[in-house]
N, C-alpha and C positions, 0 to 999 in steps of 0.2 A: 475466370477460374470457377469450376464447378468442382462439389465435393460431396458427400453422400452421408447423409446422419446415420449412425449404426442403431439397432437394436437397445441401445441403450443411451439415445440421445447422445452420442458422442461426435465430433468431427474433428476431423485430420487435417490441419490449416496447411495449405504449399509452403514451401518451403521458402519463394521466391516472396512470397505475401508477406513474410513471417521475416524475413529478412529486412522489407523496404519500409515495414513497420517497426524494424528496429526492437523487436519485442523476443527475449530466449525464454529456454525452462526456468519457472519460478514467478512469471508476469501472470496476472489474471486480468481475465477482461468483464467489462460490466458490459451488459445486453439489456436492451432495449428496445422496445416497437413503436415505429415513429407512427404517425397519425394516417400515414397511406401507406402501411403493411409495414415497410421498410425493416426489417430486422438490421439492429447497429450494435456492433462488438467496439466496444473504447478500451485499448490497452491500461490498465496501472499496473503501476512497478511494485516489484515483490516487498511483502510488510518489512523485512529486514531493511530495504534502500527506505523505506517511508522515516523506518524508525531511527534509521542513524544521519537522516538529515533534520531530523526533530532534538536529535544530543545539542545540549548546551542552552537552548532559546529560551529558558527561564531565570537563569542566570540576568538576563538584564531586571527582571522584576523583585531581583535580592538587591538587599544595603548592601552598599560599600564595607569591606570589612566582616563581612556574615557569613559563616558559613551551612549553607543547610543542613550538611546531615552532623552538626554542633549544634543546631539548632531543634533539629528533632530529636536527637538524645535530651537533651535537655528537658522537652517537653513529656517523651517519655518517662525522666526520670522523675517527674512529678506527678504523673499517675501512680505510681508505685502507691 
């Protein structure tokens, strides 16, 4: 597949590419040049899917019984 950079470094991915890579509007890709020219586009997924598979994973590093944001009041209320 061949495709044509615009005037403003832009490109227009096929449609078919863009399908079998499993990637819609809202993915960004990281670019890259491998050591013999190679230009490489890596899909990641949109900050929103990053951030709501990151909800909850600190939870194991709280006490039993703790609640954080009890626990930050609290701390706040002591700078007062």
């Amino acid at each position: 597949m061949t495709t044509t950079i615009t005037m403003k470094n832009q490109v227009t991915l096929p449609a078919a590419l863009v399908a079998q890579a499993g990637i819609a509007a809202g993915f960004r890709l990281h670019w890259s040049l491998a050591k013999n020219g190679e230009l490489r586009a890596r899909p990641l997924p949109p900050l929103e899917q990053v951030v709501k598979s990151l909800r909850g994973r600190g939870k194991k590093f709280l006490p039993k019984g703790r609640s954080a944001i009890a626990d930050l009041i609290e701390e706040r209320s002591k700078e007062v």
